[in-house]
C-alpha positions as CSV (number, residue, x, y, z in Angstrom):
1,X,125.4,126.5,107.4
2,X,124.8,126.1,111.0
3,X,123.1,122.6,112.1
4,X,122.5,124.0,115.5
5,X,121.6,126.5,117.5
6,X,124.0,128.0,119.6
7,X,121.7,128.7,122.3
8,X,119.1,126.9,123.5
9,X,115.9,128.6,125.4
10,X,115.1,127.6,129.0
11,X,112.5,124.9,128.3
12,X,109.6,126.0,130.8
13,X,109.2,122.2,131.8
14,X,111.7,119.5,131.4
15,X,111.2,115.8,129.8
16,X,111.4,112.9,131.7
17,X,114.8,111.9,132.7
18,X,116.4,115.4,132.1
19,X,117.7,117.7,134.8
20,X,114.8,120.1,135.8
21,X,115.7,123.6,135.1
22,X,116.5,126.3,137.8
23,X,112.9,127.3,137.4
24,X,109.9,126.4,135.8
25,X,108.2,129.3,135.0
26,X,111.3,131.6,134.8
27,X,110.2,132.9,131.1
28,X,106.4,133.9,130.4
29,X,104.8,132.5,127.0
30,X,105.2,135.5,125.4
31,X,108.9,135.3,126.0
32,X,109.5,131.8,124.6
33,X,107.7,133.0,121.7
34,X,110.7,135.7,121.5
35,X,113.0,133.5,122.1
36,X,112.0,131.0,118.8
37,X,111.9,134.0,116.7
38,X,115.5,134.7,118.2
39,X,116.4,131.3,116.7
40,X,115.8,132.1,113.5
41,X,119.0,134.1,113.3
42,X,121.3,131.1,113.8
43,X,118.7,128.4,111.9
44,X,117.2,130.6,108.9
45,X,113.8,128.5,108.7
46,X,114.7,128.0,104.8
47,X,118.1,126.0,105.7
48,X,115.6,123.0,106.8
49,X,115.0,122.6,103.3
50,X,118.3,121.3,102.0
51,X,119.2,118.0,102.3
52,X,122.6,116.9,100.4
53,X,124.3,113.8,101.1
54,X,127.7,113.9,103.4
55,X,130.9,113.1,101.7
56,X,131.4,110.6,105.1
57,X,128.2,109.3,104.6
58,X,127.8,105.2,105.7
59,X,126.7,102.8,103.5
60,X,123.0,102.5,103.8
61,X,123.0,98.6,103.3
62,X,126.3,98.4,106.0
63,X,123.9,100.3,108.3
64,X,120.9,98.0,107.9
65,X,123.1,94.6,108.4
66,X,124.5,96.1,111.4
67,X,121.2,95.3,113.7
68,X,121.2,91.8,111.7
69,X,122.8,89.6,114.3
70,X,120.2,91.2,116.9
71,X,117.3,89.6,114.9
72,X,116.0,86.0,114.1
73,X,118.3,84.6,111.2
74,X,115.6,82.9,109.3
75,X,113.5,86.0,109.1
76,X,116.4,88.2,107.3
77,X,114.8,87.4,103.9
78,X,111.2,88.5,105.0
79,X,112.6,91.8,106.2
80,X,114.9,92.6,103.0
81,X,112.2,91.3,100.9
82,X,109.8,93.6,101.8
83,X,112.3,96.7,101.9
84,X,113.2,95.5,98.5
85,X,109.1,96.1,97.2
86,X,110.0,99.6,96.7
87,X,111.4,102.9,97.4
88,X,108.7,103.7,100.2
89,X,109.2,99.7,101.9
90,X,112.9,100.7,102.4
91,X,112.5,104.0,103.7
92,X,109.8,102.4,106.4
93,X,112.6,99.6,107.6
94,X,115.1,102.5,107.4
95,X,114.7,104.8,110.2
96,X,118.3,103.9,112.0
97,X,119.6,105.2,108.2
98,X,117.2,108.2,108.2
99,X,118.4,108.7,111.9
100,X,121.7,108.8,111.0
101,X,120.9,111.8,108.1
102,X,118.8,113.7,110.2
103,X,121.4,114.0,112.4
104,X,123.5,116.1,110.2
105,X,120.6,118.9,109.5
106,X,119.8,121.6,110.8
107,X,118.1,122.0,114.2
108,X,117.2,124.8,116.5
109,X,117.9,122.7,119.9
110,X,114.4,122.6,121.3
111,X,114.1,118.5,122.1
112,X,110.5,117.2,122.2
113,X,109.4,113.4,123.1
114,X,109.6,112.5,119.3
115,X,107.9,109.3,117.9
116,X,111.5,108.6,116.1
117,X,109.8,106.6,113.3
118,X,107.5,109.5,112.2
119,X,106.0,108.3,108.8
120,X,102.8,108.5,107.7
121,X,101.9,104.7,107.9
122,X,102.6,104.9,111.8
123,X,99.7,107.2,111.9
124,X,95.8,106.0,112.2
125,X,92.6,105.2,114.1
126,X,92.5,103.2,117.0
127,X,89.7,103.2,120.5
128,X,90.4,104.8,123.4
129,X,89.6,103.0,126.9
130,X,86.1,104.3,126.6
131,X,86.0,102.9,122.8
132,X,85.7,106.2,121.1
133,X,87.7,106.2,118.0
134,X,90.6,108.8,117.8
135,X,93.2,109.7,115.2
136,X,97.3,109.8,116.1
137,X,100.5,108.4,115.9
138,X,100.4,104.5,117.1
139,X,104.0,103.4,117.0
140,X,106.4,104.3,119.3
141,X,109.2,101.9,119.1
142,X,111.9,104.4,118.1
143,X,110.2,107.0,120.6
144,X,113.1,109.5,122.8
145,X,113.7,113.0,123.5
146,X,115.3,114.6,120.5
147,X,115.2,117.5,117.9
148,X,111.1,118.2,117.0
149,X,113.0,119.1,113.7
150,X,113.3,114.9,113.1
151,X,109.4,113.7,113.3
152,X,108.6,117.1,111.1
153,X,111.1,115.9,108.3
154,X,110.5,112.3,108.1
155,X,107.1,112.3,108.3
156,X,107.4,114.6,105.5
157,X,109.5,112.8,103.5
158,X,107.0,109.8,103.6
159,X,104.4,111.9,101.7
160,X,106.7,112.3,98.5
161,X,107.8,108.3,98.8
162,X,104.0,107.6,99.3
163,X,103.1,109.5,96.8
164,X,105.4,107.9,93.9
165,X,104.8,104.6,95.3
166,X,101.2,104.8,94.4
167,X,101.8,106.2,90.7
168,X,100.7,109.9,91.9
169,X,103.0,112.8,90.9
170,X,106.2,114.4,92.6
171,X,103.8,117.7,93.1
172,X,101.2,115.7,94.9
173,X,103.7,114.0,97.3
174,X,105.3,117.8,97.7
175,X,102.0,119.3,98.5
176,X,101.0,116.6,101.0
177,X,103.9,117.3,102.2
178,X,103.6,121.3,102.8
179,X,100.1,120.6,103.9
180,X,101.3,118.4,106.5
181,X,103.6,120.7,108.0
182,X,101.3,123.6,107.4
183,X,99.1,121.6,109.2
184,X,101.2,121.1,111.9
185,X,102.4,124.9,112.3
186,X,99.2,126.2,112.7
187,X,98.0,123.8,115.2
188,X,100.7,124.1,117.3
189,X,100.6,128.1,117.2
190,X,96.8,127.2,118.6
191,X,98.2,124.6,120.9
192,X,100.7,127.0,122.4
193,X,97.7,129.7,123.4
194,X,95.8,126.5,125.9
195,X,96.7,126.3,129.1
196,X,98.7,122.5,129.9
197,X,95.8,121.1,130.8
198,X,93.9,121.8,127.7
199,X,96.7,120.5,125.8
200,X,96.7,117.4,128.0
201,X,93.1,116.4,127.1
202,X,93.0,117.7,123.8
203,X,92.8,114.7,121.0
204,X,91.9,114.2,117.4
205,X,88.7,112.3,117.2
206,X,86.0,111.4,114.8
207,X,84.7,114.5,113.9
208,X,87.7,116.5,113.9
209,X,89.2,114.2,111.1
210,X,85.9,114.6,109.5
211,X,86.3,118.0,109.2
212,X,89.3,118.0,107.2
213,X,87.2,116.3,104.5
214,X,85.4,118.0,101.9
215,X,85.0,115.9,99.3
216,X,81.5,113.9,99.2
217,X,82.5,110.6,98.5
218,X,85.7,110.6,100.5
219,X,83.4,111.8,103.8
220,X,81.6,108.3,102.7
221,X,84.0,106.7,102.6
222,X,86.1,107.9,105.6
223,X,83.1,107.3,107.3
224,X,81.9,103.5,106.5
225,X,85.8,102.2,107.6
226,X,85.4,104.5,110.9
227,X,82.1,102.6,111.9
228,X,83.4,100.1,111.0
229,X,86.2,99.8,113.5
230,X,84.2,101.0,116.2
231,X,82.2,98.0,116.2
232,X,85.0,95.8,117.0
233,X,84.5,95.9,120.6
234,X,87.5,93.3,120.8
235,X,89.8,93.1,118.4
236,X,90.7,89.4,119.7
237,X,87.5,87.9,119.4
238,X,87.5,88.6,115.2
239,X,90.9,87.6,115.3
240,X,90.5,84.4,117.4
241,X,89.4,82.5,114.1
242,X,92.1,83.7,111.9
243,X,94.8,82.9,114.6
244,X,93.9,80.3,116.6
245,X,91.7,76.9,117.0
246,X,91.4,73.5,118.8
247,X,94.7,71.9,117.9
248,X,94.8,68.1,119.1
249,X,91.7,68.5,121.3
250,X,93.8,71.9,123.3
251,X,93.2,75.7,122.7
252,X,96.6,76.9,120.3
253,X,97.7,79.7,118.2
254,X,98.2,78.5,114.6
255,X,101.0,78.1,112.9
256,X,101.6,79.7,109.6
257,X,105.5,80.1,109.0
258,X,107.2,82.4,108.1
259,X,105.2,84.6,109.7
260,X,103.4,83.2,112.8
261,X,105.4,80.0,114.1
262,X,106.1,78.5,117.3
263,X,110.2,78.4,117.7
264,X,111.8,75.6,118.8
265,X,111.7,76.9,122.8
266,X,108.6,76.3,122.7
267,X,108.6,72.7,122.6
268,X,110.1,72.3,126.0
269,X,108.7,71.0,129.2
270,X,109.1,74.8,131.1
271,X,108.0,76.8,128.3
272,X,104.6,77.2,129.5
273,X,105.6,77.5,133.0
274,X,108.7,80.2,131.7
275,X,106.1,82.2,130.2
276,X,103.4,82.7,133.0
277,X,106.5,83.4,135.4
278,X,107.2,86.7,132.4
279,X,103.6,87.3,132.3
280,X,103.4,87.9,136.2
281,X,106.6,90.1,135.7
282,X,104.8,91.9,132.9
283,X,101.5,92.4,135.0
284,X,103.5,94.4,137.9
285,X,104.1,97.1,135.2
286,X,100.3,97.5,135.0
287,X,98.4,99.9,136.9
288,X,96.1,97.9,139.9
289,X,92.9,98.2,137.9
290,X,94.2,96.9,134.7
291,X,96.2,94.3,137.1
292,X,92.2,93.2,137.9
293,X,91.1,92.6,134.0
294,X,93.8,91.2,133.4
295,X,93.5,88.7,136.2
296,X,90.1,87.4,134.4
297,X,92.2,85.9,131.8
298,X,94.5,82.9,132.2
299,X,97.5,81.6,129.3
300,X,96.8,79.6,127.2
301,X,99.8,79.9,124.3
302,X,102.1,82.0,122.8
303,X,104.0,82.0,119.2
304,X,105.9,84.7,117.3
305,X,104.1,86.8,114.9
306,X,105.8,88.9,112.0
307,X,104.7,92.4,112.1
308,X,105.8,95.6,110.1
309,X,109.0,96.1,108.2
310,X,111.1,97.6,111.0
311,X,110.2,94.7,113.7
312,X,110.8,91.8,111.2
313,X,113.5,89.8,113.2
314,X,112.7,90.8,116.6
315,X,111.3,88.7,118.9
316,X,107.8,89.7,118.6
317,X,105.4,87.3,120.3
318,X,101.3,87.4,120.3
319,X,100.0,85.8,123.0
320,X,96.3,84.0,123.5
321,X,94.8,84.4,126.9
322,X,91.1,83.0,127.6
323,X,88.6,84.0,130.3
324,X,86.7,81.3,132.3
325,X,83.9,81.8,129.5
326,X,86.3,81.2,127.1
327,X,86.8,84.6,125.2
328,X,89.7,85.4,124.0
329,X,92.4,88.2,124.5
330,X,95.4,88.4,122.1
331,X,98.5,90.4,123.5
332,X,101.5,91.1,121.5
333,X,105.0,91.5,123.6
334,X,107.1,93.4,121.2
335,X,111.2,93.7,121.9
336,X,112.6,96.8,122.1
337,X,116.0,97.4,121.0
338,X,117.9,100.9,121.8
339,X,116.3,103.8,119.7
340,X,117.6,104.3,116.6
341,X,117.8,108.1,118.0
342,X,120.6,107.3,120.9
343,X,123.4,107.6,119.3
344,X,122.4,111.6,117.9
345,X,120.1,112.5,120.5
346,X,121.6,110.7,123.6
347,X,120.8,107.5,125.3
348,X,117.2,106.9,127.1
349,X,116.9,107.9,130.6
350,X,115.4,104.5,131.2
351,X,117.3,101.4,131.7
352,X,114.4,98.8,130.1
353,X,113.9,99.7,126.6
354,X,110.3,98.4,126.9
355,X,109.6,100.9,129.4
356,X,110.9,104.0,127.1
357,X,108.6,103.0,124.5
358,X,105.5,102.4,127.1
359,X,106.4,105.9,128.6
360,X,107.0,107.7,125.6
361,X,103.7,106.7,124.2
362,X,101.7,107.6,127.4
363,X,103.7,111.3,126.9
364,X,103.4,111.5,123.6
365,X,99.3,110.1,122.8
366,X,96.4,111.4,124.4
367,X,95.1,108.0,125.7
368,X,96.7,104.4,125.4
369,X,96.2,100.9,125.3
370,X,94.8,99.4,128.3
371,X,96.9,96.7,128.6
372,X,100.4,99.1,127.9
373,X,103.1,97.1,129.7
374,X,107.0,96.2,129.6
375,X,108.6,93.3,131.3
376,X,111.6,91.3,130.4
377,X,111.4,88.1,128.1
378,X,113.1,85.1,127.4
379,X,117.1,85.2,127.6
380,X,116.4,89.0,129.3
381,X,115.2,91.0,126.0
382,X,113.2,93.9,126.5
383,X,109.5,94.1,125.8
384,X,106.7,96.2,126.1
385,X,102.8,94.7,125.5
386,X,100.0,95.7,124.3
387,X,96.5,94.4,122.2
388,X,97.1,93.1,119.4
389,X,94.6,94.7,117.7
390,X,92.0,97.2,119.1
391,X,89.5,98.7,116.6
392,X,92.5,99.6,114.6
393,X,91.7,101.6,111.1
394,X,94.8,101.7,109.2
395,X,95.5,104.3,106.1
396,X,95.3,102.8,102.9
397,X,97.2,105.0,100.9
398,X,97.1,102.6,97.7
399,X,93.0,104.0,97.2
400,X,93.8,107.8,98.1
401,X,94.0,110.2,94.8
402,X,96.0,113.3,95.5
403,X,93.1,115.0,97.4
404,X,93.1,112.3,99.7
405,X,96.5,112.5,100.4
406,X,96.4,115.8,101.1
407,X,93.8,115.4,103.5
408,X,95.5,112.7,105.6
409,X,98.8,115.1,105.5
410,X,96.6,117.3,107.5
411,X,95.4,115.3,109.7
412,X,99.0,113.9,110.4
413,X,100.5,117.4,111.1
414,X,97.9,118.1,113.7
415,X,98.2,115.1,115.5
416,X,101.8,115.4,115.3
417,X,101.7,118.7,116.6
418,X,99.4,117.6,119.6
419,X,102.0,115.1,120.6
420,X,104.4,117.7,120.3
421,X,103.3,120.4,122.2
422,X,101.5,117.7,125.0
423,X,105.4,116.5,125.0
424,X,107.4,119.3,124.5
425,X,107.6,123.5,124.4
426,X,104.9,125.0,121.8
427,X,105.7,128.6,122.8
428,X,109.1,128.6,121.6
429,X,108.8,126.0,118.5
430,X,105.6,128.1,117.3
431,X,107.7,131.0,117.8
432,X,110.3,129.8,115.4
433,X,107.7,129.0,112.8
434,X,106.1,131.9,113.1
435,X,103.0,133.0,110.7
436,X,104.5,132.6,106.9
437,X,105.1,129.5,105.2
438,X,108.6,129.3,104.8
439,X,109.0,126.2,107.0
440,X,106.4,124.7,105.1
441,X,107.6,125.2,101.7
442,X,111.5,124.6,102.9
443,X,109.8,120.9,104.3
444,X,108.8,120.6,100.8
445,X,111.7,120.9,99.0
446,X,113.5,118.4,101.7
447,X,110.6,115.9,101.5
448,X,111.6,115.9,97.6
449,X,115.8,116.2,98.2
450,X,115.3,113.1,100.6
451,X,112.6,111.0,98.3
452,X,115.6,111.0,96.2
453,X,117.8,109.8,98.6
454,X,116.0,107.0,99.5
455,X,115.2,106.0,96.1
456,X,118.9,106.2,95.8
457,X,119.3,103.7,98.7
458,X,116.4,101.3,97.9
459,X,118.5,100.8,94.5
460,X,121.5,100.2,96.4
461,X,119.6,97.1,98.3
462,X,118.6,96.0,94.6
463,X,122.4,95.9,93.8
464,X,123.2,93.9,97.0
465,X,121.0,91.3,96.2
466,X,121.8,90.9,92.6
467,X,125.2,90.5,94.0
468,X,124.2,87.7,96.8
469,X,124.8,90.0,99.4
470,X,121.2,90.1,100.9
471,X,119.1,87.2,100.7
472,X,115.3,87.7,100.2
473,X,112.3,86.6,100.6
474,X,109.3,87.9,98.4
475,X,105.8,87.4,99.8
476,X,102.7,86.9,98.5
């Protein structure tokens, strides 16, 4: 079986970083459109749907313990404790293993800005600039130019794992699955007929969502958590009380280790000093208006916060700014490491890993957080900022039934397609999919193949620490 193409189409616009091609506009849309359906000939839409494990393959565990000594020691047992919760906790940590798998599939050639870590947890609600409430991806730490084939397959993938983590059946999780790629065919074949700037503005908001829904009580529902977030109209000032407080008569984040402590750097006479030399580094990145707001607020502490499964190890700060009327503004500087993509897809045309994440998100979302920034922290690791929290409404796939999930597959393909075709060539991928459903039905039969696989790895972490290995940590 062929994992690539042998040809690959002129790409009518190139990504950031990449040669630009002899000409722009040398093929019509109607010609990349021939072109993908050319592509079928070398990579038969139904070989997507085989996944079977290499002979060569790495151990999974060796793969995860090889980003270890890049991460805080002491926080090794959070992350391997909550990998360890289940099937679907591994597979989120595990995109570098995933990474490593998907690069032995098939793919046509066509390279998109892909997210990287494409599951269905990194997808949501969150407030545009003008607060409007809109649904896409919102994590982009894996984020680099590479096979559209990659996002398609894990995302996926994530609906079968979902699925069984929540007690619903291996059908359910399958036809999330299909839907989600079904989803994402169709909208990109509608995608591909707007002109560029059509594409550019189009988003997923409120009503579109909506519109997927059909059930009554679901509509409610969906409803009651979307008003919901739009009334935050800062995330930081519901936060401030669960964070932070007067501390020994000062202003300071509060400490609740494991997972929000102040390290030991911290306690030194240039820390504060250290920090608002990084934060006017980090400000240079922003655009002059944003430079303005930002300006309003001045430092007043910083500690490291826990966050995901992935991150758990990195240096990932939050940081509490105040305005001269006292409200507050949390940030959160996140490091960012190389992709987990580079070493399949080929290494970031950016230097500062913070700023591949922070341009890749502006490619890939329709609008972005107004304080998106990189700068270099302490000892010179890369990170990119952004709010903490901003009228955020998170999935919470442990309440949906299989209709539900269904639903959110939907709405996950055509965001995902958005991003795509925003960040990438639509004539020529909707070309290759064309109008049947074999790509959707082959993404089904992977997103089961590699459910398996990961169950398959999750019990080999299970093994490690029976066998003192891995140390963990189980939460609360």
């Amino acid at each position: 079986m062929a994992k690539h193409a042998s040809e690959t189409p002129v790409t009518p616009f190139p990504l950031p970083g990449t040669p630009p091609v002899p000409s722009r506009h040398a093929r019509s849309p109607d010609e990349l459109m021939e072109a993908g359906k050319r592509l079928r000939d070398t990579v038969p839409r139904t070989s997507h749907g085989v996944w079977k494990k290499p002979a060569d393959r790495a151990d999974p565990i060796a793969q995860l313990q090889a980003s270890d000594p890049e991460r805080l020691p002491e926080l090794l047992p959070v992350r391997y404790g909550r990998m360890l919760v289940s099937p679907f906790t591994f597979f989120r940590g595990a995109a570098g293993v995933m990474a490593a798998d998907l690069a032995t599939t098939p793919a046509t050639g066509l390279h998109v800005q892909a997210c990287g870590d494409c599951h269905l947890l990194n997808f949501g609600g969150f407030a545009t600039p003008e607060r409007n409430i809109i649904f896409d991806i919102n994590d982009f730490d894996e984020t680099l130019p590479a096979p559209w084939e990659w996002d398609v397959k894990r995302l996926a993938a994530s609906f079968v794992l979902a699925a069984r983590s929540t007690g619903l059946s291996d059908g359910d999780g399958r036809d999330a699955a299909v839907a989600a790629t079904l989803s994402y065919r169709k909208r990109l074949a509608e995608y591909a007929k707007m002109s560029p700037l059509e594409v550019w503005y189009a988003r997923v908001d409120v009503q579109d969502f909506l519109s997927l829904v059909s059930d009554p009580a679901l509509q409610k529902q969906a409803r009651r958590r979307i008003a919901k977030a739009a009334e935050r109209s800062s995330g930081s000032e519901l936060d401030y009380p669960e964070l932070a407080g007067m501390v020994g008569g000062q202003i300071h984040i509060r400490d609740a280790p494991p997972l929000i402590f102040h390290p030991e750097a911290a306690r030194a006479p240039d820390f504060m000093p250290t920090l608002e030399t990084l934060l006017a580094d980090y400000r240079e990145t922003l655009p002059d208006d944003r430079r303005a707001l930002l300006d309003r607020y001045r430092l007043v502490d910083a500690a490291i916060k826990v966050v995901g499964i992935g991150s758990v190890g990195r240096r990932c700060w939050i940081a509490l700014l105040m305005s001269a009327a006292n409200d507050p503004l949390f940030l959160q500087f996140k490091e960012a490491r190389q992709s987990v993509l580079e070493p399949y897809a080929g290494r970031s045309a950016y230097p500062h890993h913070g700023q591949r994440v922070v341009m890749g998100q502006r490619l890939m979302q329709p609008a972005s957080d107004v304080f998106l920034g990189w700068l270099a922290g302490l000892e010179g690791r890369h990170l990119y900022a952004r709010q903490l929290r901003d009228a955020k409404v998170k999935p919470l796939i442990e309440t949906f039934d299989a209709e539900a999930l269904l639903v959110y597959g939907e709405a996950c393909g055509w965001a995902l397609a958005r991003s795509h075709a925003k960040a990438g060539d639509a004539w020529t991928i909707s070309g290759y999919l064309g109008g049947n459903d074999r790509f959707d039905i082959a993404m089904g039969r992977f997103a089961m193949a590699y459910a398996d696989q990961a169950e398959a790895d999750h019990a080999a972490l299970k093994r490690a620490v029976r066998a003192g290995k891995v140390q963990v940590l189980q939460e609360a």
